[in-house]
N, C-alpha and C positions, 0 to 999 in steps of 0.2 A: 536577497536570500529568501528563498523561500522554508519558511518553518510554519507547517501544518500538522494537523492530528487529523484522523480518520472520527468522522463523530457517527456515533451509532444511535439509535435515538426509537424506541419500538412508538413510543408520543411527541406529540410536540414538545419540544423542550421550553421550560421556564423561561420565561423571557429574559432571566438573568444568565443564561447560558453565554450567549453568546459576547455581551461582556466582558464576563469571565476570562471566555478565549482570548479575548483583546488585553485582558490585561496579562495573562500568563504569556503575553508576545508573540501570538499565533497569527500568521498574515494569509492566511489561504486555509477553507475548512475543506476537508476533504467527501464524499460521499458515496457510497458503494451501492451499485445498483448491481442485479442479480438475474441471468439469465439460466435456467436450470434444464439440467442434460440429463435424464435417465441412466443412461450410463454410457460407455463410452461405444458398446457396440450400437448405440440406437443414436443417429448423427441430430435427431432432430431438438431445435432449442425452444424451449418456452419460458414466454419472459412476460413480465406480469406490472405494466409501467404505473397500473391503479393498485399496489399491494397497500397493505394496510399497517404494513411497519413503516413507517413515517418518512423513516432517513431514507427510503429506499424508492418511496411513490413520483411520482413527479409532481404530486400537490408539492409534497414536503420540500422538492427541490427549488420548484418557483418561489415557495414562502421563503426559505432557508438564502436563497441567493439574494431575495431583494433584501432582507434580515442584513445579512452581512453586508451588505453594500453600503445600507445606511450607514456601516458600524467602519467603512473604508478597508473591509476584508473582502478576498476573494472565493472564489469556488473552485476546486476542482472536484470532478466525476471519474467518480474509479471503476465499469460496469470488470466482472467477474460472470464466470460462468460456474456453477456450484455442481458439479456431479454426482449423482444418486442421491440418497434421503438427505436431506438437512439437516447435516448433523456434521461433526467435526472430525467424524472417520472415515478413513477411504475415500480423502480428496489427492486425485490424481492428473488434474488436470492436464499434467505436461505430457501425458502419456496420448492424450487423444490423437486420435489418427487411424486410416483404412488403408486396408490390402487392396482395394476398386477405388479407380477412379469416380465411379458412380457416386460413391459415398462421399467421400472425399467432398463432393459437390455440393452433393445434399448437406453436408454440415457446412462448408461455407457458403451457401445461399444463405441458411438461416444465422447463421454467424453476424452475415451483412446486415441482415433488417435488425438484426440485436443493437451492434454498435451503430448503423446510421438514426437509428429513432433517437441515440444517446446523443450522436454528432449535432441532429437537427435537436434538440435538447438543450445544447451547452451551445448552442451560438443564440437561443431564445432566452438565457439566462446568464449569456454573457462570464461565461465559467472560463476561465484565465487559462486553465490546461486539463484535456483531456486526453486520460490513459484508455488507446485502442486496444488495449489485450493485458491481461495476466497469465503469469506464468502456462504460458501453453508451447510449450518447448519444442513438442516433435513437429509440430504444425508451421513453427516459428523455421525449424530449421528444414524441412522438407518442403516445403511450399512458399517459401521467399517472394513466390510473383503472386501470390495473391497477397500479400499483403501489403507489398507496394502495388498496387489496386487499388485494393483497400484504404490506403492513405491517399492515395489520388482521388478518390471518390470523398472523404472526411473533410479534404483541403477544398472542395465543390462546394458545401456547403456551411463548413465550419469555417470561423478566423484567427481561432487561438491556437495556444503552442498544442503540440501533441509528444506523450512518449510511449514506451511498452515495457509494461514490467516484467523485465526480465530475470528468475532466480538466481540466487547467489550460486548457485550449485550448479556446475556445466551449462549455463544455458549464456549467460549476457556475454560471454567474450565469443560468441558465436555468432550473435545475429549481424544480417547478412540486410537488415534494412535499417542499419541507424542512420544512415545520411540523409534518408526523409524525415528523419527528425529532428524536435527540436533539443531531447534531451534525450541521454542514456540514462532508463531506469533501473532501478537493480532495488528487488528484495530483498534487502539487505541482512540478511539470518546466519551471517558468519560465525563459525565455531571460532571461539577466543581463544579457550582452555580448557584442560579436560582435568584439573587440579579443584577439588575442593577449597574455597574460601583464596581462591587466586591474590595475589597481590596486582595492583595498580601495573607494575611493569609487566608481570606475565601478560597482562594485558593488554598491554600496547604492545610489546611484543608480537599476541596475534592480529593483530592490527596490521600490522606491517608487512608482509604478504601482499595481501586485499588492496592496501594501500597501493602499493608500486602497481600491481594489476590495473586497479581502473585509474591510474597517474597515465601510468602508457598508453590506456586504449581509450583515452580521454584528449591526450596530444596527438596521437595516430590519426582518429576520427574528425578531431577539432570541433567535440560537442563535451559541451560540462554534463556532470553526472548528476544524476536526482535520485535519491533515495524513496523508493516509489513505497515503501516498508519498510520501517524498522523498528524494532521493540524488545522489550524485557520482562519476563516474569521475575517475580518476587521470591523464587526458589531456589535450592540449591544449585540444581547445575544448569543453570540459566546462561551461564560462560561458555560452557558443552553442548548445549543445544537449546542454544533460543529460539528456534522454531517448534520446540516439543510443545502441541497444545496443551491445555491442563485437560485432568479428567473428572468427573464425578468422584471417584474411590478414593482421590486428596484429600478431599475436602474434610478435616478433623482429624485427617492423617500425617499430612507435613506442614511442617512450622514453614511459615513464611519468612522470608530472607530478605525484608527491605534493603536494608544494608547493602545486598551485592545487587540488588535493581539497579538504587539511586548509582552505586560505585561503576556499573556495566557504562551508564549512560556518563558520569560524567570523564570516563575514557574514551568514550565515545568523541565526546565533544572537543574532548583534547585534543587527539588524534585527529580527526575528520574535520571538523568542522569549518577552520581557517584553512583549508587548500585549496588555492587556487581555483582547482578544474571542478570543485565540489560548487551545488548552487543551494542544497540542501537537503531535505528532508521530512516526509508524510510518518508521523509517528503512530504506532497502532497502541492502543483504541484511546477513545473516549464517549463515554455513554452520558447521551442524555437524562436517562430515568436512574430515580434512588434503587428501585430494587434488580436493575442491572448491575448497579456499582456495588449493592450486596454480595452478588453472586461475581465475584470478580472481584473476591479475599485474594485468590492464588493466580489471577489470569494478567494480563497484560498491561492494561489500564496503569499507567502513574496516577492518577490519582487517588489525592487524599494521602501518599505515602511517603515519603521524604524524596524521592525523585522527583516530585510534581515542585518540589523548589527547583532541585537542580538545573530541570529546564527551562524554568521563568528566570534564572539569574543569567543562562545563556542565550536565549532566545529575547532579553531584552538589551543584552551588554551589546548586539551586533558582532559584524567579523571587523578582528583586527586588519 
């Protein structure tokens, strides 16, 4: 089973981080590297493997990989393409795509040299699994041959598993290249409820949908599913829309909801977690530095909130 977090880390982290992890029963740390697009009319990608936010350089990855290895955890590399200014609005990813074949080109020439510098990356650091694409949905489903290419050329130089994370939303029961892989990924941001202070069963309830969904397109395929994203704010309609990012203008505005965090995820865990065709799950965030965990009162992060037990009592119990 794999049970990962995504570790965000602007410094090196404490050297007691990764402990930590080990003891909260996390077996694979996850890493997000970042290729940045202008916008979607301009194909070209620039990607920055010396950045100076830690979790994201490839100093940080070679320390961070031999780190965990010592500690008998793994790595996986999650590269993202970030479109327009660096910020948390008007990410559109799955939208990307041209009317010219021309273009079209031009953004997967530089697509290529993005994920293969990660490819050649994660077989020099020995990274258990790496995700060739996030949510880029039109690309995913318009251009199918380049990206079995794409994995032809990854499998050239890489020897670990590979998936793609594909959105909860219209996109994963669609891709047309999961039998080069080794997993179905899926960002998992399913709406539960749209009920204030839901109970437990409304819960599972919306669960069950989702469920039979990737049950069947997991027996169909005969690939188990990986939860490439999943997570919960500490807010009220976190059951409605757990993919709603937080804002600035919360903050001293709305009461935090632990309560329905911890309760989101330990449905979560009810529901999903012991089936079969499930292998597991990259939980979003965890931050390295104190004054990111400041600023991430109302954001994603279980930690430090009564959900950070919930997850250390199932990610150490194992599957039944």
């Amino acid at each position: 089973m794999i049970q990962s977090v995504t570790l965000d880390a602007r410094n090196e982290p404490s050297p007691a981080m990764l402990p930590e992890l080990r003891e909260l029963g996390v077996t694979h740390v996850t890493l997000v590297q970042f290729g940045f697009q202008r916008s979607i009319e301009h194909p070209e990608i620039r990607m920055n493997p010396d950045a100076r936010w830690y979790s994201e350089s490839d100093l940080g990855i070679r320390e961070m990989a031999q780190s965990a290895d010592s500690l008998g955890m793994k790595i996986i590399l999650k590269p993202h393409l970030w479109l327009g200014r660096y910020s948390a609005e008007g990410q559109s990813r799955d939208d990307i795509g041209y009317p010219e074949e021309d273009q079209w080109q031009a953004w997967e020439a530089d697509y290529t040299t993005f994920l293969m510098h990660y490819a050649h990356l994660a077989e020099e650091v020995k990274a258990d699994i790496l995700v060739i694409g996030t949510e880029l949905a039109r690309s995913a489903h318009e251009r199918p041959e380049y990206w079995r290419g794409l994995i032809e050329n990854i499998r050239s130089v890489y020897q670990g598993r590979l998936t793609y994370a594909a959105n909860w939303w219209e996109e994963y029961e669609h891709i047309e290249f999961w039998d080069l892989l080794d997993y179905i990924g899926v960002q998992a941001y399913f709406e539960l409820s749209d009920q204030l202070g839901p109970t437990d069963e409304m819960l599972a309830e919306g669960w069950e949908p989702h469920v039979e969904v990737l049950s069947d397109l997991s027996e169909r395929l005969n690939r188990p599913v990986l939860f490439t994203e999943i997570g919960y704010r500490n807010v009220d309609d976190a059951a409605a829309k757990p993919w709603r990012w937080p804002s600035r203008d919360e903050i001293g505005r709305v009461t935090p909801d632990n309560a329905l965090q911890a309760q989101l995820y330990t449905v979560f865990f009810n529901e999903v977690w012991n089936e079969t065709w499930f292998s597991g799950a990259i939980l979003w965030k965890w931050h390295g530095d104190r004054e990111q965990r400041r600023s991430s009162l109302l954001g994603f992060t279980p930690q430090g909130k009564p959900a950070e037990e919930i997850i250390r009592q199932w990610f150490n119990s194992g599957r039944e």
